[in-house]
N, C-alpha and C positions, 0 to 999 in steps of 0.2 A: 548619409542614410545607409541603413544595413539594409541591405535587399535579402528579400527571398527569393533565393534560385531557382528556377521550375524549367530552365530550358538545356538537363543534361544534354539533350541530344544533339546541340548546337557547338556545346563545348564544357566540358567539367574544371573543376580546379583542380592544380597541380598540387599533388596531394607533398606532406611535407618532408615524408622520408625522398620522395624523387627529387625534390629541392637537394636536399642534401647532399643525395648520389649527384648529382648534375653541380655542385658547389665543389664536389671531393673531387670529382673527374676532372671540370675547366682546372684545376687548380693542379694535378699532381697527373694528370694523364692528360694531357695537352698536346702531345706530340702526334704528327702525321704518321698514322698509320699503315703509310704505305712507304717510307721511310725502311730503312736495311739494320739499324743499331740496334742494340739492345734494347731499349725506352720504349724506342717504335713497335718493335716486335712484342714486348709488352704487350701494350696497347693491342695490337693485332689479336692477341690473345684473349685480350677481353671483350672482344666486340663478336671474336667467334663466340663467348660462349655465352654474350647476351642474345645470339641469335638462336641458337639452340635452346636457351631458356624459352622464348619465343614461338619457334617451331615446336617444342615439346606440348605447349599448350595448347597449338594449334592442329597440330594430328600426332599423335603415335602409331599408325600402323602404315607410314609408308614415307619413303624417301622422298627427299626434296631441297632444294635450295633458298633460303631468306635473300630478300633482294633488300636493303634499306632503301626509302624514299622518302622523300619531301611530306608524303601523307597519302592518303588513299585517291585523290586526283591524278595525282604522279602516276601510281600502279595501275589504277584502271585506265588510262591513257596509253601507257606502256601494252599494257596486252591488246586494247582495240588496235590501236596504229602499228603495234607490232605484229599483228597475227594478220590483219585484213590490207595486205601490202599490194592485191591486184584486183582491176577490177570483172575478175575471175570469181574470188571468194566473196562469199554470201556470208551477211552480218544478221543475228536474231537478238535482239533486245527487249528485256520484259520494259514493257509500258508503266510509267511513273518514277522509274529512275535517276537515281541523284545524276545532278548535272555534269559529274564528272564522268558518266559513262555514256549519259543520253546526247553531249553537247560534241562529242567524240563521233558520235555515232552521226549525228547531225549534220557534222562535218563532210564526212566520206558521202551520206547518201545526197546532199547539195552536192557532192564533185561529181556523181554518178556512178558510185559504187550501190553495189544490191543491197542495201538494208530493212530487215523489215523487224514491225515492232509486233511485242506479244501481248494480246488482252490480258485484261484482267478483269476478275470476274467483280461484279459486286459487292463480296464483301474481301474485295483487297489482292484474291490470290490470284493464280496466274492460270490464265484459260489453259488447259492441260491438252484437252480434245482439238481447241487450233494450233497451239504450240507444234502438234505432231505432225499437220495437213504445214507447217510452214516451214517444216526441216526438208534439206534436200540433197542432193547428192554433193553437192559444192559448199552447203555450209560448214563454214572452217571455224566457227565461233559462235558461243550463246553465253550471254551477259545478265545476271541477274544479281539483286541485292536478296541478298536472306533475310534481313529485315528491313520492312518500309521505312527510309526519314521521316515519313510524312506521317504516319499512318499506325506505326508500330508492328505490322503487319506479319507474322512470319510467313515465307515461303516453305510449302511443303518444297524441300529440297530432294531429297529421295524421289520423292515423282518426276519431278521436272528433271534428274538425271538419267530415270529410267526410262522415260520418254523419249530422250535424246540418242541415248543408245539405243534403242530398240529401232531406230530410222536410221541414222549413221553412226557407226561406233568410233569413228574419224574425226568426230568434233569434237573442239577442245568447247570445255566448257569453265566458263571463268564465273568465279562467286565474289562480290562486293559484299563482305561480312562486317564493315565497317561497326555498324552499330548491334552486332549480334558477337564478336569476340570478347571471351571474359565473361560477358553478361550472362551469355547460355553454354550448357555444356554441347559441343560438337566436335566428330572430329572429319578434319580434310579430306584427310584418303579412303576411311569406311565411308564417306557420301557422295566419292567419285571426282571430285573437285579436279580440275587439272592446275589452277591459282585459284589465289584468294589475295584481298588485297583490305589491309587493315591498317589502324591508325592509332597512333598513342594517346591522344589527348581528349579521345571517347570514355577511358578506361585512367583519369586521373592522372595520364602519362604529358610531356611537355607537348606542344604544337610544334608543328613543321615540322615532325618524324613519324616515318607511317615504313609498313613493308607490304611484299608484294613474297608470298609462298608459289613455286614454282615445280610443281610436281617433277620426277626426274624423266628424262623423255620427252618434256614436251619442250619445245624451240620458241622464239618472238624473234623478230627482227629487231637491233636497238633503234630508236626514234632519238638518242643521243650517241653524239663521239666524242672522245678524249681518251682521259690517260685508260686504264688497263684494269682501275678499281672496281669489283665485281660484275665485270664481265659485260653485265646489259646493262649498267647503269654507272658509269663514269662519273669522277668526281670525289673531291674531298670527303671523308667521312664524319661526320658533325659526333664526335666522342661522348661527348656530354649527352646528346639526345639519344642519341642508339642506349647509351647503358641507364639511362633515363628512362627511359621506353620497359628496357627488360625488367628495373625494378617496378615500375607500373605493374607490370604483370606479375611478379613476384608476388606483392602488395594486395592484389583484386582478391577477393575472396569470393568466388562464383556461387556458392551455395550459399551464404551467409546476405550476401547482396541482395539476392534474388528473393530469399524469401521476403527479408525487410523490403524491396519494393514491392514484392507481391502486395503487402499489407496495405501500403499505402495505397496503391493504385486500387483497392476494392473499396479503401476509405474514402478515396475520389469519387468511384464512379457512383456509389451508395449516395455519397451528397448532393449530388449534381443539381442544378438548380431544374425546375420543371419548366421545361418546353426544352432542355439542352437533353442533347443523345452522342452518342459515343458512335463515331464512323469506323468499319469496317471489322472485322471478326476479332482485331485488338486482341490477339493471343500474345503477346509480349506486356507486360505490365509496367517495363521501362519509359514506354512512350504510347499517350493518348491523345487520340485527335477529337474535339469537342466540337460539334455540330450546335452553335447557339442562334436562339429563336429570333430570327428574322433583322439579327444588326452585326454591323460592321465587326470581323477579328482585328481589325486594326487601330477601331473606335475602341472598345475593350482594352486590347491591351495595351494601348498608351494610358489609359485609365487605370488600369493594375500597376502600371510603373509608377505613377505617382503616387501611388497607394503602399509603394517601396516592395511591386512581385514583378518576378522578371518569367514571362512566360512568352513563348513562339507561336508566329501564324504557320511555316511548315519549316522545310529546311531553309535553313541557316543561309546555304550557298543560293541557292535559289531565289533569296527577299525580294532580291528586286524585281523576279518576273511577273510577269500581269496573269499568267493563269496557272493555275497549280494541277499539272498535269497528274498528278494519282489520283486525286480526286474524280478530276473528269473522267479518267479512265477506268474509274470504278461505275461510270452514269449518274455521277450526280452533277447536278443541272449547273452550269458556270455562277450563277449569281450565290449559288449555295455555297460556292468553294470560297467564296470569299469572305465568308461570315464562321469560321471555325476558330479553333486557338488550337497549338500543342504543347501539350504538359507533358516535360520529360523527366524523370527521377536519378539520381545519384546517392550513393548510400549513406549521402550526408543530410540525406531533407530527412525532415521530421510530422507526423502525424499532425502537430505544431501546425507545419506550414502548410499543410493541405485544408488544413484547419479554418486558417486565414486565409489561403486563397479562396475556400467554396461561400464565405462571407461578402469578401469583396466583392467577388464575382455575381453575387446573387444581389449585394447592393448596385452595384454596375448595372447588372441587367434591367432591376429597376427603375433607374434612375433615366435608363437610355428609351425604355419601352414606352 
């Protein structure tokens, strides 16, 4: 069965030129990069200036360093466990956060370090007015995603920097952009970012290579040791995915993408079946969270799969948890969070397949009501 894909936000396909570059690389750039020969040193060479393609997209007006990682897990791991090493420093985490930031944070404040989390308001964004009553002289870190997994949500980033500075100018403040690089135009260092931690395989690029932007200045303690390769993050260089990764981004066309999901995503919301509503201010058109009348998101979407549409109840990493904390932290009622779907787009769906799914969906609804 050919499936229609509806859940970019989980994971895209690897689009065909990255194939390529990743076929051309394992094949004729194969060599340990941290190696002394000519070949090696190559190699070296290409991976600095896959990072710089990378950095250049990701801020132009200020120095910094590309960390490669494993994926955006890795990096935001890296900066909580690296930045909040006593139980001295005070940890701020905005509420509904992918599990790779919140599960970290979970961590530390179970051992009995100081963490506290940041509301959110309603329609998604982040309580601005307690964020500032929860900053202190000791916080050494504040942790937000720019856009919701869940939710599609953007963060007014700009406020919630200027927030932060205006109480301690000493905190570093770390942005999980995962699902907002490429997609939207932004840059790192005009928004005060000190990291940023991002991932290939949101943006068409291969899985298991993500990086982590590191403002110049600011320090982490490693949470790994070994050989000597970039510094905070030891370890072999995976050739193939790093120069993988930069043609992804080569590849992405931010304006071109964006307007075509715009379209779609109005085609969605225009069709929706009646008694279904769209949760939370939804200013990103990449990803919508469907609020459906009164039955199960998981009854639904096993139904849409048979129906050959692949669509999400929220993040990906998250499936198996019993409550979907953005939700809740927006105040909507736990039995309600369990009855939504999220529809994420990739520049590869078609009006087609929005098409089909607002059919099924409305026969689904149907059929279940």
């Amino acid at each position: 069965m050919d499936y229609i894909y509806l859940d970019n936000a989980a994971t895209t396909r690897t689009s065909d030129a990255v194939n390529v570059e990743m076929v051309r690389v394992q094949s004729n750039l194969f060599y340990n990069s941290a190696a002394l020969y000519s070949p090696s040193l190559a190699v070296k060479n290409e991976i600095i200036r896959a990072a710089d393609i990378i950095k250049q997209r990701l801020t132009k007006s200020s120095k910094g360093e590309i960390i490669f990682t494993s994926g955006a897990t890795e990096s935001n791991n890296m900066v909580i466990l690296g930045k909040i090493t006593h139980k001295s420093h005070h940890l701020l985490v905005l509420t509904g956060e992918h599990s790779s930031s919140y599960a970290p944070a979970k961590h530390l404040k179970d051992r009995g370090f100081e963490v506290d989390f940041i509301p959110l308001k309603p329609d998604g964004g982040a309580d601005i007015d307690t964020l500032k009553k929860l900053i202190k002289p000791n916080t050494a870190l504040v942790v937000f995603g720019l856009v919701n997994s869940d939710t599609g949500c953007t963060q007014n980033a700009a406020e919630i920097v200027r927030a932060v500075r205006f109480v301690n100018k000493t905190t570093v403040i770390h942005c999980d952009a995962t699902q907002a690089f490429c997609k939207h135009h932004f840059d790192a260092g005009i928004l005060g970012f000190d990291s940023v931690a991002i991932s290939a395989h949101k943006i068409c690029g291969p899985k298991g290579i993500g990086a982590l932007w590191i403002r110049e200045g600011i320090n982490f303690h490693p949470i790994m040791f070994g050989g000597g390769q970039q510094n905070l993050r030891p370890g072999t260089e995976n050739n193939a995915a790093v120069l993988g990764f930069a043609k992804a981004v080569q590849m992405w066309d931010t304006d071109k993408n964006l307007a075509h999901v715009t379209e779609l995503h109005k085609r969605l919301v225009r069709g929706l079946p009646a008694g279904c509503t769209v949760n939370g201010k939804n200013n990103n058109p990449f990803i919508t969270n469907i609020q459906l009348p009164g039955i199960l998101g998981q009854t639904v979407m096993n139904a849409l799969c048979s129906a050959g549409i692949c669509v999400g109840l929220g993040s990906a990493c998250a499936s198996t948890a019993t409550k979907n904390r953005t939700l809740l932290g927006m105040g909507i009622p736990e039995a309600k969070t369990k009855q939504v779907l999220r529809v994420s787009f990739g520049p590869d769906n078609t009006f087609t397949d929005v098409d089909k799914f607002l059919t099924e969906l409305s026969n689904t609804i149907i059929l279940l009501s």
